[in-house]
C-alpha positions in Angstrom: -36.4 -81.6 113.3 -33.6 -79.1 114.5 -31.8 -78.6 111.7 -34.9 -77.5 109.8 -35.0 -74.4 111.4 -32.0 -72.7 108.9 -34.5 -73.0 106.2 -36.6 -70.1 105.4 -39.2 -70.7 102.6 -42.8 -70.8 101.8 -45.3 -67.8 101.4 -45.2 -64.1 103.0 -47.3 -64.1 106.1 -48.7 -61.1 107.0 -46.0 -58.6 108.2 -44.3 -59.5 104.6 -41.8 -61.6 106.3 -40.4 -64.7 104.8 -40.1 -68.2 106.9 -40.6 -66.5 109.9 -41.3 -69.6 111.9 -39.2 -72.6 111.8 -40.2 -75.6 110.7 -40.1 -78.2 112.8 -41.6 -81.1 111.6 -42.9 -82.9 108.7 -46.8 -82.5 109.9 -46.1 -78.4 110.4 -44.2 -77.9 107.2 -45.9 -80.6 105.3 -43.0 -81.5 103.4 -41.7 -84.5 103.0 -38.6 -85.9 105.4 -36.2 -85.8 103.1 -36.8 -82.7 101.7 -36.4 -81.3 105.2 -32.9 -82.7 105.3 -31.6 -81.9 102.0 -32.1 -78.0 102.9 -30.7 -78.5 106.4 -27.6 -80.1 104.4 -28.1 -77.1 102.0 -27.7 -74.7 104.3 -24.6 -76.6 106.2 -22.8 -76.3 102.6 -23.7 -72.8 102.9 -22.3 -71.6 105.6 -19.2 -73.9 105.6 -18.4 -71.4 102.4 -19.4 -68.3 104.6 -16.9 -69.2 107.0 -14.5 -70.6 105.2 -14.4 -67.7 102.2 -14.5 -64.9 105.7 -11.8 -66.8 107.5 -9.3 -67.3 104.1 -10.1 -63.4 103.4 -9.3 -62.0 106.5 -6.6 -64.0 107.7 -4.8 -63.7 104.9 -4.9 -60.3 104.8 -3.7 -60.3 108.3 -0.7 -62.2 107.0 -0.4 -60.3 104.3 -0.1 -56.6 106.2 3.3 -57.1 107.7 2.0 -56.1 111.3 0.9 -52.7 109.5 -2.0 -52.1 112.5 -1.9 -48.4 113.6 -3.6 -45.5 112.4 -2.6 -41.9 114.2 -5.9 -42.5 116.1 -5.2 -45.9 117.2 -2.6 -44.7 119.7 -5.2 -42.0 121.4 -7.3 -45.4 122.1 -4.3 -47.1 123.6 -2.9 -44.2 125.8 -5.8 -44.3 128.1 -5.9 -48.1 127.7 -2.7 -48.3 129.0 -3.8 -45.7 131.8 -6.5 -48.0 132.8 -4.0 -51.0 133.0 -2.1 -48.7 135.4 -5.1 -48.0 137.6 -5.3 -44.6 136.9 -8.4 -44.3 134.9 -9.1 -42.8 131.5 -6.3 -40.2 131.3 -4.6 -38.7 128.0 -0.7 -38.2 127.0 -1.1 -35.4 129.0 -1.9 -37.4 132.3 -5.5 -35.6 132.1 -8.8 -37.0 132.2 -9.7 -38.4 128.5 -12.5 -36.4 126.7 -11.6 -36.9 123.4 -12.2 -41.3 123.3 -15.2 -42.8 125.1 -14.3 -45.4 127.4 -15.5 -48.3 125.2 -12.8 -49.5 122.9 -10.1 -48.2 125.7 -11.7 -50.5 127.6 -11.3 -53.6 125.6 -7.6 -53.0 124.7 -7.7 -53.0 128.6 -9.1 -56.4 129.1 -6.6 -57.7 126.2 -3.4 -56.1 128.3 -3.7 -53.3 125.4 -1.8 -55.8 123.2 -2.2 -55.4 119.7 -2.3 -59.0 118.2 -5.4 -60.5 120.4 -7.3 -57.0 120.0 -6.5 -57.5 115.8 -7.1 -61.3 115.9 -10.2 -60.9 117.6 -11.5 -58.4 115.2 -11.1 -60.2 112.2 -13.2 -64.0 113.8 -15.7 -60.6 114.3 -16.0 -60.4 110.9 -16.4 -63.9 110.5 -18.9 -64.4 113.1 -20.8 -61.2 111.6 -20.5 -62.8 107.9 -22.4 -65.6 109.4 -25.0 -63.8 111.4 -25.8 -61.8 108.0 -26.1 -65.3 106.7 -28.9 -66.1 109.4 -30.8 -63.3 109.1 -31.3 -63.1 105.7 -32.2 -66.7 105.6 -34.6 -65.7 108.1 -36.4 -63.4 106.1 -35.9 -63.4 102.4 -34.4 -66.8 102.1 -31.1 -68.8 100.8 -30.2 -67.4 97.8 -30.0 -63.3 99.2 -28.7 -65.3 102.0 -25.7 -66.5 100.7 -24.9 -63.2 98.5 -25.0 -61.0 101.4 -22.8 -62.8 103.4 -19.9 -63.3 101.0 -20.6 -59.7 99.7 -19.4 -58.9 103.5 -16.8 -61.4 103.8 -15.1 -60.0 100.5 -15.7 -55.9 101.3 -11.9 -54.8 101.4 -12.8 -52.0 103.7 -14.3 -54.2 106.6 -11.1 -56.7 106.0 -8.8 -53.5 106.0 -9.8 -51.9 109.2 -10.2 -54.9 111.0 -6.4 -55.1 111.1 -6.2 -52.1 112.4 -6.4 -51.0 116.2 -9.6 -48.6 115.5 -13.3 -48.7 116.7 -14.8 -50.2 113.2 -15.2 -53.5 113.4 -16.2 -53.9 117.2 -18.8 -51.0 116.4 -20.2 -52.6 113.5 -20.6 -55.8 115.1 -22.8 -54.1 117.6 -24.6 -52.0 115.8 -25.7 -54.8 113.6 -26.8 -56.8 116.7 -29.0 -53.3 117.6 -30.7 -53.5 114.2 -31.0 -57.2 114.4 -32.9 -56.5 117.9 -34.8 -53.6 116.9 -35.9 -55.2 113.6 -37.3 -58.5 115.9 -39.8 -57.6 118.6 -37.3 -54.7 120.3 -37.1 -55.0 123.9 -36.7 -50.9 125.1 -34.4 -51.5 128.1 -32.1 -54.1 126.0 -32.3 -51.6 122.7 -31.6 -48.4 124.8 -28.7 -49.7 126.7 -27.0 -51.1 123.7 -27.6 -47.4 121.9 -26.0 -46.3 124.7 -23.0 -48.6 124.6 -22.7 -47.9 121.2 -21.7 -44.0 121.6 -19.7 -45.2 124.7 -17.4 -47.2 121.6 -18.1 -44.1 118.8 -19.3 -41.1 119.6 -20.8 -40.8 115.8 -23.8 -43.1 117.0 -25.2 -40.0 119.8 -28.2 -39.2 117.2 -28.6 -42.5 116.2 -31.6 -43.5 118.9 -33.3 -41.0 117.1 -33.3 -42.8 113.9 -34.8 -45.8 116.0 -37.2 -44.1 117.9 -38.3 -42.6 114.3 -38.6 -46.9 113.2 -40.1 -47.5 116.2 -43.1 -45.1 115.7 -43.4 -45.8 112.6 -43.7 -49.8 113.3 -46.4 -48.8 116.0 -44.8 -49.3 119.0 -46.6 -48.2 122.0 -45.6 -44.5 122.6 -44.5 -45.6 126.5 -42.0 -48.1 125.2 -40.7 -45.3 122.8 -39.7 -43.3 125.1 -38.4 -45.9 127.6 -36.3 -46.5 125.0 -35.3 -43.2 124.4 -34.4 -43.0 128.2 -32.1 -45.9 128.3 -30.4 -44.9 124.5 -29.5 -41.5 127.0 -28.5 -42.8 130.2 -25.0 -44.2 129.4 -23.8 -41.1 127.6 -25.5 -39.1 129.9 -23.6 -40.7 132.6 -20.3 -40.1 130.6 -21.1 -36.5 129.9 -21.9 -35.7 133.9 -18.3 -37.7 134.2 -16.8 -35.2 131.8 -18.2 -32.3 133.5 -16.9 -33.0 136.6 -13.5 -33.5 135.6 -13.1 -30.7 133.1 -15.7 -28.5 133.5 -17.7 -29.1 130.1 -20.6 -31.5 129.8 -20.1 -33.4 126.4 -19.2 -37.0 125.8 -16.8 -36.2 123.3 -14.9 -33.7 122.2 -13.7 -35.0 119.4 -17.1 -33.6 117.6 -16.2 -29.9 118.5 -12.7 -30.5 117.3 -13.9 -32.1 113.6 -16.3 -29.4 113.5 -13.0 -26.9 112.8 -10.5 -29.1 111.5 -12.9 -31.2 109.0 -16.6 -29.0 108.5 -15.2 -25.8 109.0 -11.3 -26.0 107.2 -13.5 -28.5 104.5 -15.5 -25.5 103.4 -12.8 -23.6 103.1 -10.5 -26.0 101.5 -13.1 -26.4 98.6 -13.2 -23.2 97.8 -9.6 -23.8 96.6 -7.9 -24.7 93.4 -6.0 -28.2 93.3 -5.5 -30.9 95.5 -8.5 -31.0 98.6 -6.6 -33.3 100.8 -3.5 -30.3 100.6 -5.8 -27.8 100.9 -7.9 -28.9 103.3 -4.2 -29.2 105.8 -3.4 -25.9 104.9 -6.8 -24.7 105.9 -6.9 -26.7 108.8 -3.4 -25.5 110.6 -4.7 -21.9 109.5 -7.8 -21.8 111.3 -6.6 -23.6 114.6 -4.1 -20.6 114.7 -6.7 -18.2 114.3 -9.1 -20.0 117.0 -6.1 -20.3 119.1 -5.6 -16.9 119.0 -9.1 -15.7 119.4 -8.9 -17.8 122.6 -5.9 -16.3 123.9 -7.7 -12.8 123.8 -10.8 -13.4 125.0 -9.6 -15.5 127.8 -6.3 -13.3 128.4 -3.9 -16.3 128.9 -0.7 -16.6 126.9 -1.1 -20.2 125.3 -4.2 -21.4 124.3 -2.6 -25.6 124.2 -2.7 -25.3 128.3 -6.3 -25.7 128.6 -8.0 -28.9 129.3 -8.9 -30.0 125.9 -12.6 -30.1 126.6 -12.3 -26.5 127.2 -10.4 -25.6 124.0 -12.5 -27.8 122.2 -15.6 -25.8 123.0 -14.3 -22.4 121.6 -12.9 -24.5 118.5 -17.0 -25.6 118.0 -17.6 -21.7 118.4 -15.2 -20.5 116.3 -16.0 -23.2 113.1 -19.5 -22.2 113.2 -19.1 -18.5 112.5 -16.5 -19.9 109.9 -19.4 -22.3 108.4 -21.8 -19.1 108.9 -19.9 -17.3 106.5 -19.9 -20.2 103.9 -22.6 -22.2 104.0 -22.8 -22.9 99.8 -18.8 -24.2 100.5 -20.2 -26.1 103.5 -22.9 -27.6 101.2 -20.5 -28.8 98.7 -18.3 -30.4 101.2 -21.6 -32.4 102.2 -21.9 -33.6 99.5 -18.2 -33.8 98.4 -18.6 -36.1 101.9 -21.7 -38.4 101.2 -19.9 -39.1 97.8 -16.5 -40.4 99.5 -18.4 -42.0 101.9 -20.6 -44.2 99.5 -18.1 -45.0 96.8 -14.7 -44.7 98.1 -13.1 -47.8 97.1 -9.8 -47.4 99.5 -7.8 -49.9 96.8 -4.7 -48.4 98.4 -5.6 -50.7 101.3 -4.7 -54.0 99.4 -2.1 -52.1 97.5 0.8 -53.2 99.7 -0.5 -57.1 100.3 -1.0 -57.6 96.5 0.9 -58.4 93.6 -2.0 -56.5 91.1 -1.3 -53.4 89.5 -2.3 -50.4 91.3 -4.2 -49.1 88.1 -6.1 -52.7 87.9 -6.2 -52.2 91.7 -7.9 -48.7 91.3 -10.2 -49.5 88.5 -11.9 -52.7 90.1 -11.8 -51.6 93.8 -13.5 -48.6 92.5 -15.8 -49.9 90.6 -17.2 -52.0 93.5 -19.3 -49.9 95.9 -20.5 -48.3 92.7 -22.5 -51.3 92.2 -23.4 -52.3 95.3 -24.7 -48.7 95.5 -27.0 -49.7 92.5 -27.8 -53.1 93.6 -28.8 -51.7 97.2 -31.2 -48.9 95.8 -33.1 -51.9 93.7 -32.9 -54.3 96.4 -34.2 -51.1 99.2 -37.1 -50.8 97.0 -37.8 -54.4 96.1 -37.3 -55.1 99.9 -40.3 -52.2 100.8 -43.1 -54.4 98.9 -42.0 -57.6 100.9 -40.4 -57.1 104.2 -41.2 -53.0 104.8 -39.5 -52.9 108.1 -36.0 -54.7 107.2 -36.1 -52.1 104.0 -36.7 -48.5 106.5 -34.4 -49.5 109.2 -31.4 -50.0 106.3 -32.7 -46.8 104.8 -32.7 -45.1 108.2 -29.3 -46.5 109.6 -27.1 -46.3 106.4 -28.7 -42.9 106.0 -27.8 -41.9 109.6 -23.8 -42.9 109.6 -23.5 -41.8 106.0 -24.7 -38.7 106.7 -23.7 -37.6 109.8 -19.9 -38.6 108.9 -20.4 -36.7 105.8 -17.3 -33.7 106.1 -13.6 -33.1 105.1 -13.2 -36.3 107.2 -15.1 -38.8 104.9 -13.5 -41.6 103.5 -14.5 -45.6 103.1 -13.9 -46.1 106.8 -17.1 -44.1 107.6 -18.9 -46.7 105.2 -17.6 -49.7 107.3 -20.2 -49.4 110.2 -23.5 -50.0 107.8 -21.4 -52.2 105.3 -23.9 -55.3 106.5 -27.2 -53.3 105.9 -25.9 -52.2 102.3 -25.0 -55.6 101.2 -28.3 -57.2 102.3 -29.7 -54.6 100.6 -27.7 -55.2 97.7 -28.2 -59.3 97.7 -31.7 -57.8 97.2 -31.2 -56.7 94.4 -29.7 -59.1 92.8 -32.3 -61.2 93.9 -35.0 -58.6 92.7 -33.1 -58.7 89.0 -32.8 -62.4 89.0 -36.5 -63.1 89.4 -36.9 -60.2 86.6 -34.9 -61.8 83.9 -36.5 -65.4 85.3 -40.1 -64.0 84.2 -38.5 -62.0 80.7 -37.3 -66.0 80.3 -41.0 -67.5 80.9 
């Protein structure tokens, strides 16, 4: 019957998936009728409280923020928005051609009249929708109860619910990259995969290295070495496209600049700016209007022009990349400790000064608890990783390899909790895991 497909259950067939066929009927599941519908009306229940807990969550949060949607970024996404709207393509504040934001997000502020309230109310029924897909898949493969803990784990995650409400890249990234790892976990189709890599860096330039990661899961799973690498084709040709687009306009072939700009202002002032006493975040600006002087200056001489700021910022961006490397050169053990400094923040920052001005709690309490929270689901996710490699191998590398590629690679003087947001879905399923792998454990101490 339809409503017997939600229902995951019996044993592990032989890829170590869960349910992985719907049942249908009483003759293919051999269970009883009734049976059939009181897990279809289970699983109703169920995601009535996904959605309704996600919806309450977000919503009032949005209520809650007093229209507080902008980050200094979020107006470089709606400048060329607003450029687009005026049929002049993707131009900066400077009227030149954008190099910094890839055309993706600009693009949908675009289609929304780059109005903030539709692009912020669509990004939190995102969130919902995604609560509900983790629902899905979970049920899919491991079965109710993991089900049901990852999704409210997700709908609750302060970070995702924070920068949903704001005009950034986060949630419309995350959503997609969790439909890529739902498609490259299920029988990956190398056109569909490749292109939606593709769109991917086209919304966040982070995600450029990230079809390696999934060619990597793709070997490993025994793909076909042909479909490999027509994946690997179409992962390349939207960025590709944009780079060629960039070079013709500016002169440099990159899809982003914004990576040779972090590499001073974050990798390169980070190193420095732990090598300091004190406060890092004071440090690291100090550090970081220091050394664009110095590159600015550098560029001025070699290039024998009197202001640096008049070059496309492609250009200057390239020397910037130069100059931060012999910086990092020079440092590498400082560099190394900002790595890490970075993977820390990025795992267990608990951002409770997001809810701090929508909540009535103290800020200690706030600080304490908030905290506290991706410390466990840290824990939880390691158990559940490993729990998850003896029954469903593949769902358990491809968390391991995409949390580990967006943790990583934002992993700087830049980290913070909104680098976590992108591979929050993959951490909590991994974490309703393991809650599901110490559940069964005290269930056999018990017996």
């Amino acid at each position: 019957m339809p409503g017997a497909k939600f229902e995951s259950g019996g044993e592990d067939d032989t890829n170590g998936h869960r349910g992985q066929r719907p049942a249908q009927s009483e003759a293919e599941t051999g269970l009883p009728h009734n049976l059939i519908v009181a897990r279809w009306s289970r699983n109703r229940l169920d995601l009535a409280i996904v959605l309704t807990v996600a919806f309450i969550c977000n919503f009032a949060y949005l209520y809650l923020s007093s229209g507080d949607f902008y980050y200094p970024d979020s107006f470089t996404y709606l400048t060329p928005a607003r450029s687009l709207l005026h049929g002049l393509g993707l131009l900066d504040d400077r009227g030149v051609a954008e190099t910094l934001r890839t055309p993706g997000y600009p693009l949908l502020l675009a289609l929304f009249g780059a109005r903030t309230m539709p692009i912020i109310i669509l990004q939190h029924l995102l969130n919902v929708a995604l609560a509900i897909g983790i629902y899905l898949l979970v049920l899919f493969r491991s079965g109710r109860f993991p089900a049901l803990m990852a999704s409210l784990l997700f709908a609750l995650d302060v970070p995702t619910i924070h920068y949903a409400n704001k005009v950034l890249t986060e949630t419309v990234f995350t959503v997609l990259l969790y439909v890529v790892f739902v498609l490259a976990l299920h029988r990956p189709r190398p056109i569909a995969v490749g292109l939606l890599t593709g769109v991917l860096v086209l919304i966040r330039p982070i995600a450029l290295l990230y079809f390696i990661a999934l060619a990597v899961f793709f070997m490993v799973r025994r793909l076909p070495m042909r479909r490999v690498a027509l994946f690997v084709v179409m992962a390349l040709l939207l960025p590709t496209a944009w780079a060629i687009r960039n070079r013709v306009r500016t002169g440099v072939f990159t899809v982003s600049s914004i990576g040779d700009i972090n590499l001073l202002i974050c990798r390169a002032a980070g190193a420095l700016a732990i090598e300091d006493e004190g406060n890092f975040r004071k440090a690291i600006g100090e550090e970081q209007k220091e050394l664009r002087d110095d590159a600015d200056d550098e560029i001025q001489e070699k290039l024998h022009i009197a202001d640096a700021t008049e070059l496309l910022p492609a250009v200057r961006a390239r020397y910037f990349a130069d100059y931060a490397w012999g910086v990092i050169r020079e440092h590498p053990v400082s560099f190394l400790q900002l790595t890490i400094r970075g993977l820390l923040v990025n795992l267990f920052d608990g951002d409770w000064e997001a809810v701090w001005n929508t909540s009535q709690v103290s800020p200690a309490v706030l600080e304490l608890t908030f905290g506290a929270v991706p410390i466990v689901t840290f824990v939880l996710a390691t158990i559940g990783t490993i729990f998850l490699w003896r029954r469903d191998r593949a769902m358990a590398l491809l968390i391991v390899l995409t949390a580990g590629y967006f943790i990583g690679i934002s992993a700087g003087g830049e980290s913070e909790s909104r680098f976590r947001v992108p591979v929050v879905p993959q951490l909590v399923i991994a974490a309703a895991m393991g809650v599901e792998a110490v559940r069964r454990g005290v269930a056999l101490d018990a017996n």
